[in-house]
N, C-alpha and C positions, 0 to 999 in steps of 0.2 A: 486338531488345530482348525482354524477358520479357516484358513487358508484353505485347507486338505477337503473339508465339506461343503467347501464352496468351486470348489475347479473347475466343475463343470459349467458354472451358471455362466461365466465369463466370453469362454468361445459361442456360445450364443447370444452373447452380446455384441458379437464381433461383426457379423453380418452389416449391420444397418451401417457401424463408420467406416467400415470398409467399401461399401454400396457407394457413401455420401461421398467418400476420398475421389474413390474412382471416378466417379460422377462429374467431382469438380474439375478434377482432373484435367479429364477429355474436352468438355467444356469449353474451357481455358485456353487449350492448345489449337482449339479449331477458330480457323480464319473468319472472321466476318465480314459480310459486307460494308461500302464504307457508311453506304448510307443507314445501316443498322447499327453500327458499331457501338454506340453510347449506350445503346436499349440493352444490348445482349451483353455488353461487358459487365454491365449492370444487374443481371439476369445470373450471369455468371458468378459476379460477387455474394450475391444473395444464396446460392448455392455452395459456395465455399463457404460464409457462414453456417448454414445451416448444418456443414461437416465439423467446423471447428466446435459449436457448440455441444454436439455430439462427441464428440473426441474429447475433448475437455470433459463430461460428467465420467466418459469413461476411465481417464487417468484418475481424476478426482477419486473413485469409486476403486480402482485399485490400489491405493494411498492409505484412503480409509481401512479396506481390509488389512491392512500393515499398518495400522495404528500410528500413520505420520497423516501429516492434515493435506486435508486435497488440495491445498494450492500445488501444494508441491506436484501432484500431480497432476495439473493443469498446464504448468509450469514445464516441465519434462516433456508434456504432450508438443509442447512448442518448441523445446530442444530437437524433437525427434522429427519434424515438419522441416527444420533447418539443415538437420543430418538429411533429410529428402532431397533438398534444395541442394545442398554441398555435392550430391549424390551426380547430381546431373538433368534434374525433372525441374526444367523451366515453370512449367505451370504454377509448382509447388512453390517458387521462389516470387511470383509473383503475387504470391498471397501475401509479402512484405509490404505490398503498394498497394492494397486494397482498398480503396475509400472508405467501401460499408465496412469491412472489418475493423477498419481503424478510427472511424467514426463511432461506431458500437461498445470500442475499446474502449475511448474519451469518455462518452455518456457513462460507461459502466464504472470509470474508477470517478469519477464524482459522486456515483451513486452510493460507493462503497464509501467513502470520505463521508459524504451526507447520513451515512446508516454510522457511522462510529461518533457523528456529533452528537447523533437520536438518540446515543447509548449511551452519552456523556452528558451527567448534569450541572448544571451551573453551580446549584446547591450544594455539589458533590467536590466542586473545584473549590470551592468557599471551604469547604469543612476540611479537606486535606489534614492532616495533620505535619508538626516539623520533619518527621521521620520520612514521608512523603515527599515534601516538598524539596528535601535537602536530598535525598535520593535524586528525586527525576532531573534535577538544575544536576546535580557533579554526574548523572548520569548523560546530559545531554553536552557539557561542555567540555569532558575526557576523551570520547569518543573522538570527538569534531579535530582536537588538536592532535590525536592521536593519527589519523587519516588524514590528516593535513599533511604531518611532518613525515611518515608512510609513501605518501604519493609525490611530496618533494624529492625525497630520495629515490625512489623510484624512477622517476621522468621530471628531474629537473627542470627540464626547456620547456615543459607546459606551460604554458601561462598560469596566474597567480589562483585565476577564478578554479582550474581544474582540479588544483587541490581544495579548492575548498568546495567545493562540489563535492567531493570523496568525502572531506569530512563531513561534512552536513549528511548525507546519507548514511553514516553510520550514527549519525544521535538516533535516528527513528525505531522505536521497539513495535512488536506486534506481542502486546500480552494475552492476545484470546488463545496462545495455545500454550501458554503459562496457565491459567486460566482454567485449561483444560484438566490439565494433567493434576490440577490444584482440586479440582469438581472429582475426577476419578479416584482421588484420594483421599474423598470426604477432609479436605486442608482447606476450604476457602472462610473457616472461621475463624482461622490460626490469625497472632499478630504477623508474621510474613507476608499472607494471603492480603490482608487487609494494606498494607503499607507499599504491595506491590502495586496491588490494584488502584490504589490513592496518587503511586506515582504516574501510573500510567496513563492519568489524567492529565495531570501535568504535565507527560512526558510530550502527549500528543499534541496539546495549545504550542509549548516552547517548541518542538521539533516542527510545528507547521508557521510558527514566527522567523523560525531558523531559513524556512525552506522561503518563506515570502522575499525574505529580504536577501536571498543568496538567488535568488530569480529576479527579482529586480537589480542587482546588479549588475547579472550579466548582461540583461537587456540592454541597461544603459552602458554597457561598456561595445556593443553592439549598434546602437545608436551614436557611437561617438565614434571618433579616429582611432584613438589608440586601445593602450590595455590596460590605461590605467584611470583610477577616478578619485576623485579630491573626499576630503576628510563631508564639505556639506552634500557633498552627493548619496554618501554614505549615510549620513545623520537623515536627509531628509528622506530614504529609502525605508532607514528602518522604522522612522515616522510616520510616515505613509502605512506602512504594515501594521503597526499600531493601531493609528489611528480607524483604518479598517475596519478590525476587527471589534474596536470598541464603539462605533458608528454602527457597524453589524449587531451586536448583541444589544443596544440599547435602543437606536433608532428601529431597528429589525422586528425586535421584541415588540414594542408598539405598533408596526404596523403590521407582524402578522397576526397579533391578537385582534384587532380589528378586522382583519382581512377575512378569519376565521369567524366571527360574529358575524358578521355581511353575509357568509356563507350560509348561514343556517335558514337563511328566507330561502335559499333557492329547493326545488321539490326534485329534481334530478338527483342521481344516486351517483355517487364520486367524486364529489365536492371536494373531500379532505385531502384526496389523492392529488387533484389538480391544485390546489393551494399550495400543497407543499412542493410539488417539484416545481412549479413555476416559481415559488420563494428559493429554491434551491438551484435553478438552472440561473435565476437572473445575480444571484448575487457570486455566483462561479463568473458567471460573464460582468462584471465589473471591478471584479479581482485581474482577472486577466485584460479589461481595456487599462485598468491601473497598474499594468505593468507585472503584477503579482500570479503567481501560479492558479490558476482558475478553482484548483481543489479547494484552496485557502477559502474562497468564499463558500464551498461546497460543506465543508466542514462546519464554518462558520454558520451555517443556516441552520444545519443539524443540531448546533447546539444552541440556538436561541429555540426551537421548537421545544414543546414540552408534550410528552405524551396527553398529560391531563386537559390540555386545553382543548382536546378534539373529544371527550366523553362526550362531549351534548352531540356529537354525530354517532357516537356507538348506543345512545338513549334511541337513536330515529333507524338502527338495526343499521349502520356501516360498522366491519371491523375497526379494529384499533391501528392507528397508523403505521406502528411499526408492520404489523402482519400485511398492511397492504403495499410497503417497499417493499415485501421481501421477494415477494416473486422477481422483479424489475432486475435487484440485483443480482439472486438466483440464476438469471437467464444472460444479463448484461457483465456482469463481473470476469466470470471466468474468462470472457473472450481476452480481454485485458491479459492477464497472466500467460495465455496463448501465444500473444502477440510477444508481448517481450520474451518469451524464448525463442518465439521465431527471432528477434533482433539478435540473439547469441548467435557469433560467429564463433560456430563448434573450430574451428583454426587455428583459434587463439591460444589455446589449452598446450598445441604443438611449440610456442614456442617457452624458452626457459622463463625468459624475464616476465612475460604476464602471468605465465603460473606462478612462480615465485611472486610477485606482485599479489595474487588470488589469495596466495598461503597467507601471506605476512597482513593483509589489508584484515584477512577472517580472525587472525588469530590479536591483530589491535582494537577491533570488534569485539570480542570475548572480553578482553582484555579491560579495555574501556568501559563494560558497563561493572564491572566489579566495582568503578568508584562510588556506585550507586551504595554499596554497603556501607561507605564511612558515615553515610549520610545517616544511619540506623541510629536513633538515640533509644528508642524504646529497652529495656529491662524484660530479659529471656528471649528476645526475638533473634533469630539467625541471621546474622548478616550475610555468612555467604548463601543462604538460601534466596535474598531478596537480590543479590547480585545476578547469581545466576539465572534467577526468574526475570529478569530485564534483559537479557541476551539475546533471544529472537527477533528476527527484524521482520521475516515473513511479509505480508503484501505491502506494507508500508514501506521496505525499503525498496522494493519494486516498482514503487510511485514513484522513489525520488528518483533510483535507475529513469525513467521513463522520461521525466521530465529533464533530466540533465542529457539524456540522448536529445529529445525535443530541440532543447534551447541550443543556438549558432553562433557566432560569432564571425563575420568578414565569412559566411557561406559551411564555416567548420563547426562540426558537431561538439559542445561541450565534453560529453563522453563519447570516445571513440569506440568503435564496436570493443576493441579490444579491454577501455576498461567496463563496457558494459557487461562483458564477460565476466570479465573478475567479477565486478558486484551482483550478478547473480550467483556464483561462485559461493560468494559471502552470504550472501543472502540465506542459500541452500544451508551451507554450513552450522550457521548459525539457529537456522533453525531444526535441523536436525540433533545438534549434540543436546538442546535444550532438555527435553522430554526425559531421556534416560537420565543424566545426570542431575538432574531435580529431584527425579524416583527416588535416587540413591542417599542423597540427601536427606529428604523427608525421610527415608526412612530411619538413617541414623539420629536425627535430633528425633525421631518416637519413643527411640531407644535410650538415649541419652541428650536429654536436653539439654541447649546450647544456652548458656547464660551471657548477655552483654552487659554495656558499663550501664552505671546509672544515668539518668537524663543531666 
């Protein structure tokens, strides 16, 4: 097994995050002077990153040898940092308040937002086909009412927005490890393959329209007295969101083809680099002075960029853009995932009603993107193959975790630690039953092909 011929490499892996852990540790715990204090807290931060980033490849890196994807172990890396914390080791718990860590985190899930716009073509949203499109719409609007009426009954006295926070977190799919498991199965030619992957274009526009305007909500309900907001508050929210994104893509589109032309006089090497996230950081940061989740314009950039338009810089010997995000995210991403298992209060799991809460939200989750099947018109294609391949929520549902922790209302967190729990719970969940039971699938319709209606 890999596992078995690989045992040894691991405890020699262990030295350096154990070295960095301690390190930060001690750090941490030791008093400074007052008039140093800013310099070295800061000194200190930068050293607890430098452990987490480390501790994150190593989770990552034992995930991958067990054939589930490294967030998850990035993800557990952060769970186990919080069992520290619950533990008794203050230091460890003040890795929750970290500026630089959490600073690092912000940059890093835009970057990853920005890298799945890069991934996502416009062309590609255009061409969809109905079997796609009907997919990813009943896949994003089952979930949403399913986790609504879910977390009503669950905790009735929340306010209105906190279920729909819940649901709106459960529209978001992560198909790259649909995706995966489609690639290891020589399947990404199949009509399945083709209809998931089409939705999941869709899936990601509607789910980051879904998440614009369930953030500008709360804001404004935040911004106002009470808990509640009139019918044009609502209209002009999801207008705003709209409008956005289609100001993003068309105004966008022009000037960063332009911006990218200008670039080509200058004789300095990394032009393309600096174009594109200065296009990517400013239009996050005008999503969020507009109210809107900052990712929304992150994403948004990503996908007005087109790889082709940067050749004439890989003609003067720069890489191709994508190859040159990828370090940033590489290095910035994971911390993200870190972070949000640090936020899981391992606690919560002890009582009955949030477990049950975790159970029931995972399994309306599953549950919900199944509608994505009806949407199937294609002749021979599986539908419950294309249901199931829309089930993973993986880092995306992690965002929206992230971001409904972020957001307050009158000083109170949208998600309380306890449902942030659950939804990594869900999250986990979900993306683990994906993999095996897709396997099983695929291989029964090899066996016996699954015929659908006609169109």
């Amino acid at each position: 097994m890999i596992w078995h011929r690989n045992r040894t490499l691991l405890p020699r892996l262990l030295w350096l995050p154990a070295l960095l852990l301690v390190g930060a540790a001690v750090a941490a715990a030791t008093e400074p002077m007052a008039e140093e204090a800013a310099e070295r807290i800061f000194l200190y931060e930068i050293l607890e990153l430098a452990a987490v980033i480390v501790l994150a490849k190593l989770g990552a890196e034992v995930f991958e040898r067990m054939r589930q994807p490294g967030v998850l172990g990035e993800l557990v890396i952060g769970m186990a940092l919080s069992a520290l914390a619950l533990a008794g080791i203050p230091s460890i718990a003040g890795w929750r308040s970290a500026e630089v860590l959490h600073m690092a985190a912000e940059i890093g899930v835009m970057l990853l937002l920005f890298e799945v716009g890069l991934e996502s073509h416009l062309e590609e949203l255009l061409e969809v086909g109905w079997s796609a499109l009907l997919a990813a719409t009943l896949g994003v609007v089952t979930p949403m009412a399913l986790g609504y009426g879910v977390t009503v009954l669950f905790f009735p006295n929340e306010p209105w927005y906190v279920a729909l926070f819940v649901g709106g977190t459960l529209t978001a799919t992560s198909v790259g490890i649909t995706a995966r498991v489609l690639r290891d199965l020589k399947k990404l030619d199949t009509k399945e393959a083709r209809i998931i992957l089409g939705a999941a274009v869709v899936d990601d526009v509607l789910g980051l329209i879904v998440l614009a305007v369930i953030s500008g909500l709360v804001t404004s309900v935040a911004r106002g007295s009470g808990d509640g907001v009139g019918a044009a508050v609502v209209l002009g929210i999801i207008l705003k969101a709209v409008l956005f994104l289609v100001a993003a893509i068309f105004a966008g589109r022009f000037i960063h083809f332009n911006a990218v032309r200008f670039g080509t006089r200058f004789r300095v090497s990394g032009v393309p680099l600096v174009i594109a996230l200065s296009f990517c950081f400013t239009l996050s940061a005008l999503a969020g002075l507009l109210g809107l989740a900052p990712i929304v314009g992150a994403f948004a950039a990503g996908l007005v960029l087109e790889p082709s338009d940067y050749r004439v810089y890989q003609e003067k010997g720069e890489q191709p853009i994508e190859l040159l995000i990828r370090p940033l995210t590489t290095f910035l991403t994971p911390v993200f995932f870190v972070v949000m298992g640090l936020k899981a209060d391992l606690r919560s799991f002890f009582s009955t009603s949030v477990l049950a809460f975790a159970v029931v939200v995972s399994i309306a989750a599953i549950v919900g993107k199944q509608a994505c099947s009806l949407g199937v018109l294609e002749r021979g294609a599986s539908r419950l193959v294309v249901g199931v391949g829309m089930i993973p929520r993986g880092e995306v549902g992690l965002i929206f975790t992230s971001i409904g922790a972020s957001l307050a209302v009158a000083g109170r967190a949208v998600f309380s630690a306890d449902l942030v729990s659950a939804m990594i719970f869900m999250v986990m969940v979900t993306t683990l039953v994906t993999p095996p039971v897709l396997k099983w699938l695929l291989s029964r319709t090899q066996e016996a092909p699954v015929t659908g209606p006609a169109a």
